[in-house]
C-alpha positions in Angstrom: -44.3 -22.3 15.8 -42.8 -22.1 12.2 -39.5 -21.1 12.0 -39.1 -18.2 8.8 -35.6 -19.7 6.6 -32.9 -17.2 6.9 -31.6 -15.6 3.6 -29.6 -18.6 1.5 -25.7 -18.4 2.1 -23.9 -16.9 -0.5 -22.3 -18.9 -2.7 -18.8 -18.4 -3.2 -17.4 -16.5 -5.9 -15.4 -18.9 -8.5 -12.1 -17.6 -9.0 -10.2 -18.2 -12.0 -6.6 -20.3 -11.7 -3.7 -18.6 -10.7 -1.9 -19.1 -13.9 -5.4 -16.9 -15.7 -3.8 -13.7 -14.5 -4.4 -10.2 -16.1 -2.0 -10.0 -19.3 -2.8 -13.7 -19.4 -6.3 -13.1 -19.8 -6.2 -9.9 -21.9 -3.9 -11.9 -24.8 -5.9 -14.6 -24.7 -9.2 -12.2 -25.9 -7.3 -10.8 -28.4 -6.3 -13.8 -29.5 -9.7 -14.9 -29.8 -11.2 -11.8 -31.3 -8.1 -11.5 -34.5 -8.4 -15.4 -34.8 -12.2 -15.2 -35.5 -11.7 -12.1 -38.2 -8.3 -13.2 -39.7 -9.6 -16.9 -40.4 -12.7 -15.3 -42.2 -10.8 -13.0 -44.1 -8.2 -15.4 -45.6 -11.1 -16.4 -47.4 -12.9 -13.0 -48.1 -9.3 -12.0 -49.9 -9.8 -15.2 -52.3 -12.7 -14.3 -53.1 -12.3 -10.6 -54.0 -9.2 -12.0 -56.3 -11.8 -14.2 -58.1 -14.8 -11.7 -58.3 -12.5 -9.2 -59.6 -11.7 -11.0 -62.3 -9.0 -12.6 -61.0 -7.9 -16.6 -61.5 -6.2 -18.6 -59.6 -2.6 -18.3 -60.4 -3.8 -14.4 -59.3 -5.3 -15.5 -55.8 -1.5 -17.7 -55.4 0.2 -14.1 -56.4 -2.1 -12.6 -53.4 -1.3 -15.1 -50.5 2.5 -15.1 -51.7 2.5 -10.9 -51.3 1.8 -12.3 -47.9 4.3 -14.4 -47.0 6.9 -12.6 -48.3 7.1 -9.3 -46.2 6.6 -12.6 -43.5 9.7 -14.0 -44.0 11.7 -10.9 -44.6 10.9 -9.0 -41.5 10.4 -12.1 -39.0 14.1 -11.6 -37.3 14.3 -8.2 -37.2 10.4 -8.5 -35.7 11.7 -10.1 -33.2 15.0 -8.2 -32.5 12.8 -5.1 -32.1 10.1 -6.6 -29.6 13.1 -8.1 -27.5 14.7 -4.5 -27.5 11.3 -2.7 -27.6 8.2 -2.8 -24.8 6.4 -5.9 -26.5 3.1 -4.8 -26.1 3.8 -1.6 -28.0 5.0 -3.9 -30.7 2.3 -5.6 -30.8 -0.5 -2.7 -30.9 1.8 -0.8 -33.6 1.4 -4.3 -35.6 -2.3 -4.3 -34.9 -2.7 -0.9 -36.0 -1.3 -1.8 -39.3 -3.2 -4.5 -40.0 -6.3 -3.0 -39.4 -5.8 -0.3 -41.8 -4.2 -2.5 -44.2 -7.9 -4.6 -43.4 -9.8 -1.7 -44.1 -7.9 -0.2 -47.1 -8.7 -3.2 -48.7 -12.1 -3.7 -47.3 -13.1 0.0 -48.8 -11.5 -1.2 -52.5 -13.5 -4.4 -52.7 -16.8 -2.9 -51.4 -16.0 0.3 -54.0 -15.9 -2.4 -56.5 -13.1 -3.7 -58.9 -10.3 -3.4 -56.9 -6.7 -4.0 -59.2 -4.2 -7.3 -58.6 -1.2 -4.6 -57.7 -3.6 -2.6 -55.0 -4.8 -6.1 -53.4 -1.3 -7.8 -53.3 0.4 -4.4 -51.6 -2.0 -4.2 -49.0 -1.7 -7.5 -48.3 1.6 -7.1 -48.1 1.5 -4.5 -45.4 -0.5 -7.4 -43.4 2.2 -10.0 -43.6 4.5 -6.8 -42.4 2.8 -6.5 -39.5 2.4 -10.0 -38.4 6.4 -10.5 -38.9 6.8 -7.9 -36.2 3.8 -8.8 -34.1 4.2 -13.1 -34.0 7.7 -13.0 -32.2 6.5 -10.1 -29.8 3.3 -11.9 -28.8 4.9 -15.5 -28.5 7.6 -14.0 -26.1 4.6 -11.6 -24.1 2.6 -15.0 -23.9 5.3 -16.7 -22.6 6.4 -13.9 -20.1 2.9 -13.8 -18.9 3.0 -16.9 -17.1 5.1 -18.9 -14.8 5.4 -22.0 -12.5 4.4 -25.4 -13.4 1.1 -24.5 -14.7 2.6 -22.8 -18.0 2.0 -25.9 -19.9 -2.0 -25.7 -18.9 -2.5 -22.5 -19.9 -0.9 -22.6 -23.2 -2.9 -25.5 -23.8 -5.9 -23.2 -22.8 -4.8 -20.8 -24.6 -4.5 -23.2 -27.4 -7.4 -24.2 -27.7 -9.4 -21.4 -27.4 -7.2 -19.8 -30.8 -8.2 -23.1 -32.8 -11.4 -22.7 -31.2 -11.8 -19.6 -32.8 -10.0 -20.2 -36.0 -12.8 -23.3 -36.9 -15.4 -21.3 -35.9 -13.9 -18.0 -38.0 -13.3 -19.9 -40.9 -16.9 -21.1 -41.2 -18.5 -18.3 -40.5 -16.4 -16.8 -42.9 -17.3 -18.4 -45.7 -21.3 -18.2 -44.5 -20.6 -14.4 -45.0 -18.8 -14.2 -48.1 -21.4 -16.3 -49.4 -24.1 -13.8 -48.3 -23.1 -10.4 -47.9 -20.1 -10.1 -49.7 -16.1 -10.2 -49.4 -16.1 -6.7 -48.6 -17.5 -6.9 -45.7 -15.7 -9.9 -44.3 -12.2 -7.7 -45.1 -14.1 -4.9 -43.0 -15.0 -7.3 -40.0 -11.7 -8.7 -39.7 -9.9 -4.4 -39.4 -12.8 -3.8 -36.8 -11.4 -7.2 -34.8 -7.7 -5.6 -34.9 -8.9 -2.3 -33.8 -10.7 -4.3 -31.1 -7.5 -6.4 -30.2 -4.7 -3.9 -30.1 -7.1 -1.9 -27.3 -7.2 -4.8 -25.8 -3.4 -5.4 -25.9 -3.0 -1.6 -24.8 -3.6 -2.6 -20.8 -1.0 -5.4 -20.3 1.0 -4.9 -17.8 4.4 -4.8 -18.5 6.0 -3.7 -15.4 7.6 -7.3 -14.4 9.6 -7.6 -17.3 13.0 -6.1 -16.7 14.0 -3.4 -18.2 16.9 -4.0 -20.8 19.8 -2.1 -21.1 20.8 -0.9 -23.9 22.5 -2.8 -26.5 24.8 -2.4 -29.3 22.2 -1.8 -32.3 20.2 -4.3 -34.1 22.8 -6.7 -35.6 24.3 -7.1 -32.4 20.7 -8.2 -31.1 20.0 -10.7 -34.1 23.7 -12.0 -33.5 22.8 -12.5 -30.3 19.5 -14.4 -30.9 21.1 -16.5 -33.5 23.8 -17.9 -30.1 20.5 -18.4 -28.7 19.3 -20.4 -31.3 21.8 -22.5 -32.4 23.8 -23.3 -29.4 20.7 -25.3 -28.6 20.5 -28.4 -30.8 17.3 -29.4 -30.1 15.4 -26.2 -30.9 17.1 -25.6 -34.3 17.0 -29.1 -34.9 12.8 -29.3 -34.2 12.7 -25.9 -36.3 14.5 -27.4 -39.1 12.3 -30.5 -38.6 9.0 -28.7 -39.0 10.1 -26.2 -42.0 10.2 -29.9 -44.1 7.0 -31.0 -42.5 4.7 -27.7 -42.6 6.1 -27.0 -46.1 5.0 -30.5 -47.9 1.7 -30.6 -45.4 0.7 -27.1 -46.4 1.4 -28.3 -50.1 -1.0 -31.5 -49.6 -3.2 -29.7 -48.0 -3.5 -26.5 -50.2 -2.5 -28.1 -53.9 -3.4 -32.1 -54.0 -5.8 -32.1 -51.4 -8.4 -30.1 -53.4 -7.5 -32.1 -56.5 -8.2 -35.2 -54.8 -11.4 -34.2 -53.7 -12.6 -33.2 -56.6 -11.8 -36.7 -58.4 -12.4 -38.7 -55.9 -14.3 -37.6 -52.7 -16.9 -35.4 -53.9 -15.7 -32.1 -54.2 -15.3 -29.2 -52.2 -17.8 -30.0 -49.6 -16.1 -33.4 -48.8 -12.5 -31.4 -48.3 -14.0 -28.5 -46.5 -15.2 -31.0 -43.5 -11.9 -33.1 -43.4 -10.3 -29.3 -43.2 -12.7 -29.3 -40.3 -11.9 -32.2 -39.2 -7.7 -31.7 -38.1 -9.4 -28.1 -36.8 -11.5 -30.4 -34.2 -8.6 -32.4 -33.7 -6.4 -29.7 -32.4 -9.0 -27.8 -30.1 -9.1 -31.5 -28.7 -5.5 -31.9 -28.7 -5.1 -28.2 -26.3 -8.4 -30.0 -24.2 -5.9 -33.0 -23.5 -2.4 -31.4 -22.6 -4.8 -29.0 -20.1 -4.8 -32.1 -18.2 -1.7 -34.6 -19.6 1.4 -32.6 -18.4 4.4 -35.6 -20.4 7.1 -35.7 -18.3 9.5 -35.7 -21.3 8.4 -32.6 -22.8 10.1 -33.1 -26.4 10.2 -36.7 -26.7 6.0 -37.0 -26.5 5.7 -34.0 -28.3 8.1 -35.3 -31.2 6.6 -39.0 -31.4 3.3 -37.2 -31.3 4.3 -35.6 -35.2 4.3 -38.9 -37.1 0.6 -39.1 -37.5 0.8 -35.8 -39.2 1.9 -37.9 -42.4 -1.5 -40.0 -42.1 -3.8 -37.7 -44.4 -1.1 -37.3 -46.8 -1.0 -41.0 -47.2 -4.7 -41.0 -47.1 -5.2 -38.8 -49.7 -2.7 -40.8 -51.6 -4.6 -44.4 -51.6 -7.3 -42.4 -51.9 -9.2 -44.0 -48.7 -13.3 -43.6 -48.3 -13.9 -39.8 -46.9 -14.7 -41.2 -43.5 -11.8 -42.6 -43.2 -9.8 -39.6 -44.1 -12.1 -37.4 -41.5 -10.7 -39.6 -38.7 -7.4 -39.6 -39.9 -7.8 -35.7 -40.1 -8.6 -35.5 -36.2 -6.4 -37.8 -35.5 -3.4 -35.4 -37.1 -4.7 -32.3 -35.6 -5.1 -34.1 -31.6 -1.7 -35.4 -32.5 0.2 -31.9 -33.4 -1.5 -29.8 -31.1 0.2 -32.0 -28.2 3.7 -31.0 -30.2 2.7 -27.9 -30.1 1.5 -27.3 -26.5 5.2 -29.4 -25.2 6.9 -27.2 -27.8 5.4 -24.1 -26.1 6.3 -25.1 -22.4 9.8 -26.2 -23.6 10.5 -22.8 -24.6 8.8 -21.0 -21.6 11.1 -23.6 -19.6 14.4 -22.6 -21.1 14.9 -20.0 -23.0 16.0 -16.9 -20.9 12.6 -13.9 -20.9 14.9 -11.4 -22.6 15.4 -13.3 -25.5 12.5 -15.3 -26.1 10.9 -13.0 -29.1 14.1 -13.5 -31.0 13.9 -17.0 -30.7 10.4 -17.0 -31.2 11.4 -15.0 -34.5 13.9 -17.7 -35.8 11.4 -20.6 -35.1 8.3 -18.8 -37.1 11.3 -18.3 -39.4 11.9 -21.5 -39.6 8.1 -22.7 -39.9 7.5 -20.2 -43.0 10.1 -20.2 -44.6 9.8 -23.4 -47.0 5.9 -23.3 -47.4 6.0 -21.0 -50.6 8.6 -22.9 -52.4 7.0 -26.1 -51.6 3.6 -25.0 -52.9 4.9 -23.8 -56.2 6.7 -26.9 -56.8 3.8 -29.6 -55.7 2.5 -29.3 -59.3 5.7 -29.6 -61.3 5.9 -32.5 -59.0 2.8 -34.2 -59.7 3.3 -33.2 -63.7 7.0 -35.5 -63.3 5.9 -38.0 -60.3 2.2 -38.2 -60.7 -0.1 -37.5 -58.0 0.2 -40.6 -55.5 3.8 -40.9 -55.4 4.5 -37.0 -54.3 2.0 -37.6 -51.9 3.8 -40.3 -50.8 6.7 -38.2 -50.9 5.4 -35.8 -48.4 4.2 -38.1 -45.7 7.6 -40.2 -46.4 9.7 -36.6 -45.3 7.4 -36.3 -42.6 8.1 -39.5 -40.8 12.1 -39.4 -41.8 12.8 -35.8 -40.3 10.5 -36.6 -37.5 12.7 -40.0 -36.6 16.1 -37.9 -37.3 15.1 -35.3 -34.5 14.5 -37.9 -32.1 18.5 -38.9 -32.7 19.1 -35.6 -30.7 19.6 -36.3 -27.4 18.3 -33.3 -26.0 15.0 -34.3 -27.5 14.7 -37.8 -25.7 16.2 -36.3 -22.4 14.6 -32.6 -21.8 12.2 -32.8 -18.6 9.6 -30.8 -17.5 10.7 -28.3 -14.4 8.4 -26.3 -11.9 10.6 -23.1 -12.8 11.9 -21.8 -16.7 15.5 -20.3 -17.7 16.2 -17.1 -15.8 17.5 -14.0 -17.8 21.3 -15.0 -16.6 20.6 -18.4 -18.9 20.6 -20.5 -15.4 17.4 -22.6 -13.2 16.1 -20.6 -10.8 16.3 -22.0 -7.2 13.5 -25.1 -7.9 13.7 -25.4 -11.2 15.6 -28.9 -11.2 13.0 -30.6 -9.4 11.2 -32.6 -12.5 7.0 -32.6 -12.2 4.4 -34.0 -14.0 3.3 -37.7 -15.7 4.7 -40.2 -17.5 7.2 -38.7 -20.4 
C-alpha cells in the first residue's frame, strides 16, 4: 500500500540580525537610494556647466558654490540636529535638496541655464547637506547598539559605496544618452524618495533633551567634546591633510597624468573604479574582522592611501595603478568602519551630531584650498615632485597620529559612552580579534 507524502514542512522564515532593526534598515535605503542619484548627478552638473557654454575654470566655480555653504553651516548643522528631533533634520535637508535638484533639473532641460543660477542652486544643496551629514551620522549611530555596531556600519558601508560605483556609472551612461537634465531630475526624485523614507524612524528611544542655553552654548559645548579628546581631533586633523592632497591628486594631477601617460580618460575612469571596488570590499571585510584595537588598525590601515599618489607620480603601467587603487580603497574603508565604531563606542548619544559636525568639518574643510593650489604647485614643483608631496604628508600625519596614545590603546567594548559621558555596566569588558 503506497503511502501519499504529507505536505513539505515549512521552511523557516530567515530573519534578519538583530543589529538590522527598523531605523536601521530604513537609513540604510535611503542611503542607498540618494547615493545612487547624488553620485550621478555630480556628474550631470559638470556637464550642464560645459554644454552651456561653460569651461572648466566655470565647472571649479560650480563644485566650489558647493562646498562653501558645506563648510559654513556644518557646526551649526550639527548643533541644531543635537538640539532638534534628527530625523526632522534630516527630511527638512532632503526636502531642500530635492528642490534645489529639480530647480536646476527644469533650468538645464529649459535650456541655457546662467553660471550665477547653477552655482546658487548648488549652493542651496551643499546647505542642506551641512545640516543633514551631522544629523544622519549621529541617527546612524543612535540606531544601533551592542557589539554588533561595528558590523553593521560596515554593512551599511558597503552598501553606500555600493551604490555610489554603481551611481556614478550609470550616471555618466545617462548623461551620455539622454541628457544632463534628466540626470539632475533623477537624483530630486531619489530625495523625495529618501526623506519619506526617513519620515518613519522611530525616534522615541532617544531621550529627550532639555532645554539648553541657545546655540553658542551648544557649539561650545561640542567643541569640550571635541577637543578634550585627543585622539579624535587629532585623526580629524590627520585626515583634513590627507583628504585635501588626495582629493587634489585625484581631481587635478590624476586627469593630467592620464591623459600623458595612461591613455586618457578611459584609463582614469576605471582606476576611479578601481579604489570604489576597494572600499565596498573593505566594508565586506570589517563585517567579519572586528580589530581589537579599534584606532590603531584603522590608523596603520591609512598609509596605503599615499600608494596611488606615488603611482601616479613614477608614472607606473595602468595595471599596476588599478591594484594599487583597490588596494587604497580596501585599506581606508577599514579606517573608516573602526572610525565609525570608535565614535558609536564613546561619544555620549546627545552629542554625537556635534561631533559628527566638527569631524565632517574637519574632512572638508582643506579640500578647496588644496585643489586650487595643486596647479600653482605643479607650475613651481613640477608634476612628480608635488605628487610626491602629497603621498609624503599622507604617511607623516598618519605616523604623527599614531604618537597619540589614545590611538595605540583605545579597545573595542560590548557597550558605547552613555549620555552621563561614563561605560555602561558591561562596557569594560574588551571583545573581538586581534588589534
Amino acid at each position: 500500500m503506497t503511502q501519499t507524502a504529507g505536505p513539505a514542512p515549512a521552511r523557516p522564515r530567515r530573519r534578519p540580525p538583530a543589529w538590522a532593526g527598523r531605523n536601521y534598515s530604513l537609513l540604510t535605503a535611503a542611503a542607498v537610494i540618494t547615493s545612487l542619484g547624488a553620485n550621478g548627478s555630480l556628474i550631470a552638473a559638470a556637464f550642464a556647466v560645459l554644454d552651456a557654454g561653460g569651461d572648466g575654470g566655470d565647472v571649479g566655480l560650480v563644485a566650489a558654490a558647493r562646498t562653501l555653504p558645506l563648510v559654513v553651516f556644518l557646526l551649526i548643522g550639527g548643533a541644531v540636529a543635537d538640539r532638534l528631533p534628527r530625523h526632522r533634520v534630516m527630511v527638512a535637508a532632503n526636502a531642500l535638496n530635492c528642490l534645489s535638484q529639480a530647480a536646476f533639473a527644469v533650468l538645464v532641460l529649459a535650456g541655457e541655464p546662467r553660471l550665477w543660477q547653477m552655482m546658487l542652486l548648488t549652493a542651496l544643496g551643499g546647505t542642506g547637506q551641512a545640516f543633514f551629514s551631522p544629523a544622519a551620522e549621529g541617527m546612524l549611530m543612535s540606531s544601533v547598539s551592542g557589539e554588533q555596531a561595528g558590523r553593521a556600519f560596515a554593512f551599511f558601508r558597503m552598501a553606500t559605496q555600493g551604490a555610489a560605483l554603481g551611481g556614478a556609472a550609470l550616471g555618466g551612461a545617462l548623461v551620455a544618452t539622454v541628457g544632463p537634465g534628466w540626470v539632475l531630475a533623477v537624483d530630486a526624485a531619489s530625495f523625495a524618495v529618501a526623506g519619506a523614507l526617513r519620515a518613519f524612524l522611530d525616534v522615541r528611544h532617544i531621550p529627550p533633551r532639555p532645554p539648553g542655553e541657545g546655540l553658542l552654548a551648544d557649539l561650545r559645548e561640542g567643541w569640550r567634546e571635541f577637543a578634550g579628546r585627543p585622539w579624535l581631533w587629532g585623526i580629524v586633523v590627520q585626515f583634513s591633510i590627507t583628504n585635501a592632497v588626495v582629493g587634489a591628486a585625484d581631481a587635478v594631477y590624476g586627469p593630467l597624468v592620464a591623459r600623458d601617460h595612461l591613455g586618457g580618460a578611459a584609463p582614469w575612469g576605471l582606476a576611479l573604479a578601481a579604489f570604489g571596488a576597494g572600499t565596498v570590499g573593505g566594508a565586506l571585510l570589517m563585517t567579519r574582522w572586528k580589530p581589537r584595537r579599534l584606532l590603531l588598525a584603522g590608523t596603520l590601515c591609512v598609509f596605503p592611501v599615499a600608494l596611488p599618489s606615488a603611482a601616479l607620480a613614477v608614472p607606473v603601467p595602468v595595471a599596476v595603478l588599478y591594484v594599487l587603487m583597490f588596494v587604497a580603497g580596501t585599506t581606508v574603508e577599514v579606517f573608516g568602519v573602526s572610525w565609525m565604531t570608535a565614535l558609536h563606542q564613546e561619544i555620549p548619544e546627545d552629542k554625537l551630531s556635534r561631533v559628527s559636525a566638527y569631524d565632517w568639518f574637519g574632512s572638508v574643510s582643506l579640500l578647496p584650498l588644496a585643489t586650487a593650489l595643486a596647479g600653482p604647485a605643479e607650475s613651481a614643483f613640477g608634476r612628480a615632485p608635488a605628487l610626491w608631496g602629497c603621498a609624503g604628508l599622507v604617511v607623516l600625519v598618519t605616523g604623527l597620529v599614531l604618537l597619540i596614545p589614545d590611538v595605540r590603546g583605545l579597545v573595542r567594548r560590548t557597550a558605547r559612552v552613555t549620555a552621563s559621558g561614563a561605560p555602561s555596566a558591561d562596557a569594560e569588558r574588551a571583545v573581538g580579534g586581534l588589534g
